[in-house]
N, C-alpha and C positions, 0 to 999 in steps of 0.2 A: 884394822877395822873388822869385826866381825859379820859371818855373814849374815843377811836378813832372813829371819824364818818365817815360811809360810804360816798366814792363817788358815790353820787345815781345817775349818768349817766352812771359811769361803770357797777352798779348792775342790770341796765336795759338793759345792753348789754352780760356782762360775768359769767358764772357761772362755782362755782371748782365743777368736777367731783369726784369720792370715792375715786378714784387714785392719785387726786392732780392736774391731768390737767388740762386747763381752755378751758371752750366749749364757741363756739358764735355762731349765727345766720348767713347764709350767706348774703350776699350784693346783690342785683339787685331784688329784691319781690314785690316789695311796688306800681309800675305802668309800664304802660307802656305793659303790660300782652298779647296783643293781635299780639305784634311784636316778643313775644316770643314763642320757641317753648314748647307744653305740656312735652316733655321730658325735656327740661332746668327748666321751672318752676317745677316738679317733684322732680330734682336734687337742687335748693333752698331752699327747703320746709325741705332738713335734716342740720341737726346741723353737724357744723366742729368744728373743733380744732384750738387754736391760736397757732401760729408757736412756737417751741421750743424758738428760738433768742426773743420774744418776750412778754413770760408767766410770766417769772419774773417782769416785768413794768407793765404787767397785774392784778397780783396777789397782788401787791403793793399797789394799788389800794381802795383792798378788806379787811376790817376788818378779815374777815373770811378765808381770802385765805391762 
């Protein structure tokens, strides 16, 4: 059997935590910066969680997951 090869656009987006959940990056960082506020960009800058409904297609994904 061959091995499974990452989807390497998920691996650039999700990672499993020690727990088993799967963390991601939040969305809106990338531009646009000066129409935002320092407290929102602040709150950006930390890692979330992929929603429960959603870890499983996530983790799917991930050789490792």
């Amino acid at each position: 059997m061959p091995k499974m090869k990452t989807k390497k656009a998920a691996a650039k987006r999700f990672r499993v935590t020690g727990t088993g959940r799967v963390r991601r990056s939040k969305a809106g960082g990338n531009h646009g910066m000066q129409e935002k506020s320092r407290k929102r960009l602040r709150r950006l800058r930390q890692n979330d969680m992929v929603d429960k409904s959603m870890q499983k297609r996530a983790r799917r994904l991930l050789p490792y997951g």
